[in-house]
N, C-alpha and C positions, 0 to 999 in steps of 0.2 A: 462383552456380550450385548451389553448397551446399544453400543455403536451399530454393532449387525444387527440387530431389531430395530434398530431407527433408519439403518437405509432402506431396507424396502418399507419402511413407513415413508420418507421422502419421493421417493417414487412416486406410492402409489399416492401420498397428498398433491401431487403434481398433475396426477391422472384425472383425478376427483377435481380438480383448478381448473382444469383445462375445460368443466364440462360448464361453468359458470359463464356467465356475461365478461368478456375485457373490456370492463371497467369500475370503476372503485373498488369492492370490496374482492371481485372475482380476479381483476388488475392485480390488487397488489397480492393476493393469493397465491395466482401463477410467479408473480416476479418472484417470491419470495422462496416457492419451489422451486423453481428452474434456476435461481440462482446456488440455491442448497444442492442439488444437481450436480452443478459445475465445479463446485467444491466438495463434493461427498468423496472422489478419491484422492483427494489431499488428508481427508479426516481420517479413511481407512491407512493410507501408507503412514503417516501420523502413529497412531495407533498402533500399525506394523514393529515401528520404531521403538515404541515403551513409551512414547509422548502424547499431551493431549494438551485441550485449549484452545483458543479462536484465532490465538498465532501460531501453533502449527499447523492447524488445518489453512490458513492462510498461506504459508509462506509456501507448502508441500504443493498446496491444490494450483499455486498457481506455477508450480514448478513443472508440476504434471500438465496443466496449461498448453505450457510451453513447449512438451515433448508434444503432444497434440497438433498444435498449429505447425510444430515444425516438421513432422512428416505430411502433413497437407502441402507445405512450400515444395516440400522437397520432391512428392510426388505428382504435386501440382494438382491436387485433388480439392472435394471441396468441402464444405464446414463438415458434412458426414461423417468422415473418415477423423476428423477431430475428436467427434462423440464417440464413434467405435475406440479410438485410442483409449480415449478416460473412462470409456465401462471397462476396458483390457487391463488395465492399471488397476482398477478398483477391485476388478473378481480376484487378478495377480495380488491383494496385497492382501486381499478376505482372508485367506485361509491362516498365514503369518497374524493377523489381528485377532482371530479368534483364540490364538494361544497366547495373547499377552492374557497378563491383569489388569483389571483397571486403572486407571491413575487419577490420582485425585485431581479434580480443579478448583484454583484458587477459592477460597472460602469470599461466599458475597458473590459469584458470578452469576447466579439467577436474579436475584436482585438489579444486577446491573443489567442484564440483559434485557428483562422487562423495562427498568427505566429506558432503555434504547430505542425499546419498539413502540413508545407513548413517544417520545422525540422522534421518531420517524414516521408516524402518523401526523404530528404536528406537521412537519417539513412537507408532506404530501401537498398541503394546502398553501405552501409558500413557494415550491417552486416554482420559477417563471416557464414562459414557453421556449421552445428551443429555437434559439437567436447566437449572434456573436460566434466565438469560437466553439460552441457546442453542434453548430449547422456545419464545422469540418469533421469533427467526431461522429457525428450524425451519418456523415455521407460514407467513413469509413466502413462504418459499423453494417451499414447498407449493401456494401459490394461486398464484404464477407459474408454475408449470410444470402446472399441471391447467386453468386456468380459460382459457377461450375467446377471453372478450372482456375486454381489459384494460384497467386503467386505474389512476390514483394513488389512486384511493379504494377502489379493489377490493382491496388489499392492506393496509388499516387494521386496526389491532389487536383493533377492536371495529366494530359492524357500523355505529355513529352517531360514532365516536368521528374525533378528530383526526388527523393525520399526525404522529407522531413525528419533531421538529425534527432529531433526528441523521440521522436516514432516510428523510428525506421522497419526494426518489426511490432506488428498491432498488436502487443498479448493481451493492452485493457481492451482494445478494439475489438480483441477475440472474445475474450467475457461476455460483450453486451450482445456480441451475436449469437454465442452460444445461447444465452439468456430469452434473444428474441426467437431464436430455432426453438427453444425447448416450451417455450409460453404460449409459443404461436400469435403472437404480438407482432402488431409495427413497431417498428425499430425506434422511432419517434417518441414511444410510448416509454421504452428504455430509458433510453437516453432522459428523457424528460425525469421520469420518477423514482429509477435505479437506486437515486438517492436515499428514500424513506424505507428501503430495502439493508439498507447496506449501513445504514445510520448506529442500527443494533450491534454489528459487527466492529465498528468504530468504537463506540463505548467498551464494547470488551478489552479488544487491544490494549487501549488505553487504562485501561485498569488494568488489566496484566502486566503490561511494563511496569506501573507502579507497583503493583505487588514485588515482581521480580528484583527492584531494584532497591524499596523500602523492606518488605519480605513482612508487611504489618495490613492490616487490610485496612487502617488508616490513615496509612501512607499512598496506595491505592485509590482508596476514595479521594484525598487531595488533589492525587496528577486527572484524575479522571475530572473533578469539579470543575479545576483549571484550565485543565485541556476545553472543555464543553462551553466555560465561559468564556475563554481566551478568544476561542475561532469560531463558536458559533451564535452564543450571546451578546459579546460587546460589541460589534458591529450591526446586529439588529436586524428582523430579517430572514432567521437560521443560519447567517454568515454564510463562510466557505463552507458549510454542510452542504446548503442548495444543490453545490455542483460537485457530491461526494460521486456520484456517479461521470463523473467524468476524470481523465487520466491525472493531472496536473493535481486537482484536490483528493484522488483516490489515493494515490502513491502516497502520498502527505500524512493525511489521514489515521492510510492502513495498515501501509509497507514499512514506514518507517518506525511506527511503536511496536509492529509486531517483529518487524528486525532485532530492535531495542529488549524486547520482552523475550526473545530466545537469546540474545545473547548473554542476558543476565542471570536468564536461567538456568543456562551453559556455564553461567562461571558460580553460581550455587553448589552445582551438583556433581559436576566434572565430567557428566556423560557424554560423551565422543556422539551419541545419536543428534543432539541437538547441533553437532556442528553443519554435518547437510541439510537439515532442516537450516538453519543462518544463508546458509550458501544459497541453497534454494529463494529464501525472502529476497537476500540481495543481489540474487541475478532477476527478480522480477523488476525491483528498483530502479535497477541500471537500465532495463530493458523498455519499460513505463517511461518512466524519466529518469533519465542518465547522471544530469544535475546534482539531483538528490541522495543518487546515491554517492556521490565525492562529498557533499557536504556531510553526510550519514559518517564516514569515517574521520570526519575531522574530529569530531567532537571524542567518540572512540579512541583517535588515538590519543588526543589529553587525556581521555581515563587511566590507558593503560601508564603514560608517564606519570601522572599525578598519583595511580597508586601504589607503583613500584619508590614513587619518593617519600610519599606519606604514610603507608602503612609496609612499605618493601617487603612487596607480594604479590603474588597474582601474575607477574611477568609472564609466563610460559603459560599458563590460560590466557590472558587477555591477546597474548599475540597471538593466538592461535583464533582467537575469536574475529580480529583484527582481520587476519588473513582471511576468512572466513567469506566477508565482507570486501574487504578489498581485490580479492584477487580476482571473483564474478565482476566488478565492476569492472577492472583492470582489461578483462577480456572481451566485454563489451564496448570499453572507453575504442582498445582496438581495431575492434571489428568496424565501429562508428566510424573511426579517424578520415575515412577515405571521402565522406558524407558530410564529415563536417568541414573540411578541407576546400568543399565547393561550394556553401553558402556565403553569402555576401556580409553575415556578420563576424567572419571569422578571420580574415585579414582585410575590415569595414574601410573604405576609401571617407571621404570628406563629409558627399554628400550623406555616407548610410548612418556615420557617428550623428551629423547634423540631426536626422530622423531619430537616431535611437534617445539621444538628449530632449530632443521634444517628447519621445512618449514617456517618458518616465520624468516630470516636472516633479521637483520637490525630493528624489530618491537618490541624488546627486549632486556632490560638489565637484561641479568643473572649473578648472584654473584654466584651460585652456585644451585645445584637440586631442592633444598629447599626456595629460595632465588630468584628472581627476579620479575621483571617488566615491564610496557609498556613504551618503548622510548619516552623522550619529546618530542625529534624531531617529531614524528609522528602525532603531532599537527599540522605542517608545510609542512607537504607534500604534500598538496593538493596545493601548489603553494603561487603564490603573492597574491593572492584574502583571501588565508586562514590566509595566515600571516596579511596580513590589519585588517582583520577581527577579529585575536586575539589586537594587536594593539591598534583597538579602543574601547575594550571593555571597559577600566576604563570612559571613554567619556560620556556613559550610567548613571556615576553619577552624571552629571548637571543635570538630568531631573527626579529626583525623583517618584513623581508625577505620570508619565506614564505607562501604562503596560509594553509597548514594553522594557523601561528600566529596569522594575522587573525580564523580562524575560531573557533578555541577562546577567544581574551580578547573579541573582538568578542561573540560568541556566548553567551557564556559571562556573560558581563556583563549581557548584556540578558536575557537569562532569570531569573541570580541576582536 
């Protein structure tokens, strides 16, 4: 009942946003609505489900996203018709949410959540201006939310040019338009500070998977402290926070702990609702960045071996959770195939290896054209925190027994 008294409170705080000045405090007011907005029928279908949390409204909302933009390509219509989708979705799943119960979330999630929104006011003041590869993000973000009649090709970087195999379809691209549709904001303004918006929502995740995975709330606090220091403190700066609004650091971020944090929630409880909620996260993954989500199951699938050897269990959950994960990806790696088949890093002649060893100095041992590798060191460069952390990973063997150790040697292994 929560949930339904807070949606039309999001609304109408949206309403109330919109009559402010766009900029500082009336800026990040709308961003923070219109982004609540965008994900408020991810929260209700959530809900619908018997689930709650800031990773299933993540993984559902942007599942719902998806259905959204994809009747826009389909009918070649424009951002509008995305918004009528997700209020359509959201009244469709009201009435099914009003007859769950509530469900409880993790103990500590207020807490974390304000600590969020003090680091994403921090981050307000450190983002740079929009430069570099955010000025291609920028430009996407731009033709969805101006052009009429839409489509996958009306959004290419160039007017003849190909679809970019990471982004072939926009769903983060669709976010920030939705975002700049509903704030009534320039796009710029998105793109630029998205990040001190979305900061709060990162800290959750990140707590959730550790709770999900420790199931202690000072297990929890650890991966969150970690996570915070690892990628946004040790580098200095707010780290990859900065550019949490953009697709490469959002995926990262978002997609991957809240993947992580239903699928261990899924293997707690055994509830089959949490499995399309997984599905949903990891077709956003694969859809954002493709990448991620292949590396997202490497790790997975050392869980599931390492726990079926270690503690000989879980087999028929974890593959189930596996599949889960894998098979959205699997269908998108697909659908990709044809995209990525025509870029020049994909069967690279002389010159393109030559370029790609220059941009990446130091993240490589080459023996020769044919011949190289990813530097060990590059395990370690995330600093003290990384290094501790590889460290202690044989430690994981005193506790058999446990998920969380399946998942670090499992995990941990199949990565290394």
């Amino acid at each position: 009942m929560r949930l339904l008294l807070a949606a039309p409170a999001v609304v109408g705080g949206l309403v109330l946003a919109r009559l402010l000045p766009a900029e500082g405090l009336g800026l990040g007011l709308r961003l923070a609505f219109a982004t609540a907005c965008v994900l408020l029928p991810g929260a209700l279908v959530a809900r619908a489900l018997g689930l709650s949390g800031a990773s299933a409204t993540l993984g559902l909302g942007f599942g719902a996203l998806f259905l959204a933009e994809l009747a826009v390509f389909v009918f070649e219509s424009s951002l509008t018709l995305a918004l009528v989708v997700l209020a359509g979705l959201g009244l469709a799943a009201a009435p099914f949410a009003a007859r769950r119960a509530a469900v409880p979330l993790p103990p500590g999630w207020l807490p974390v959540l304000g600590l969020g929104a003090v680091f994403g006011v921090a981050l307000w003041q450190l983002v740079p201006q929009v430069d570099g590869d955010a000025l291609f993000h920028l430009a996407r973000v731009r033709k969805l939310e101006a052009f009429g009649s839409l489509s996958l090709d009306d959004v290419n970087e160039f007017a003849d040019g190909g679809l970019h195999p990471g982004y072939a379809f926009p769903l983060w691209h669709g976010l920030l338009a939705l975002v700049t549709r509903l704030a009534d904001v320039d796009p710029a303004l998105v793109v630029r500070h998205e990040a001190s918006v979305l900061a709060p929502v990162a800290f959750l995740v990140a707590y959730e998977a550790g709770y999900a995975l420790f199931r202690s709330r000072a297990g929890a606090v650890a991966v969150l402290l970690a996570q915070v220091a690892l990628i946004g403190l040790a580098p200095a700066g707010g780290g990859a926070y900065i550019s949490l609004g953009l697709p490469a650091t959002g995926s990262r971020q978002l997609l991957v702990p809240a993947a992580l944090a239903l699928t261990f929630a899924y293997l707690r409880d055994r509830s089959r609702a949490w499995l399309p909620a997984i599905a949903s996260a990891a077709t956003a993954l694969a859809l954002v960045h493709p990448t991620y989500a292949v590396f997202l199951c490497l790790p997975l699938l050392g869980y599931v071996v390492a726990r079926a050897i270690m503690a000989r269990t879980e087999v028929a959950a974890g593959t189930a959770a596996l599949l889960a994960v894998a098979l959205p990806t699997a269908a998108v790696s697909v659908w990709l195939l044809p995209t990525v088949r025509s870029t020049a890093s994909h069967t690279p002649g002389l010159s393109e290896l030559d370029r790609a060893f220059e941009q990446y100095p130091g993240q490589l041992e080459v023996f020769s054209e044919e011949s190289y590798r990813l530097a060990p060191e590059l395990f370690s460069r995330g600093g003290a925190i990384a290094v501790a952390a590889l460290a202690l990973i044989p430690l994981a063997a005193l506790a058999p027994l446990r998920r969380w150790a399946a998942f670090v040697l499992g995990g941990s292994l199949v990565v290394l």
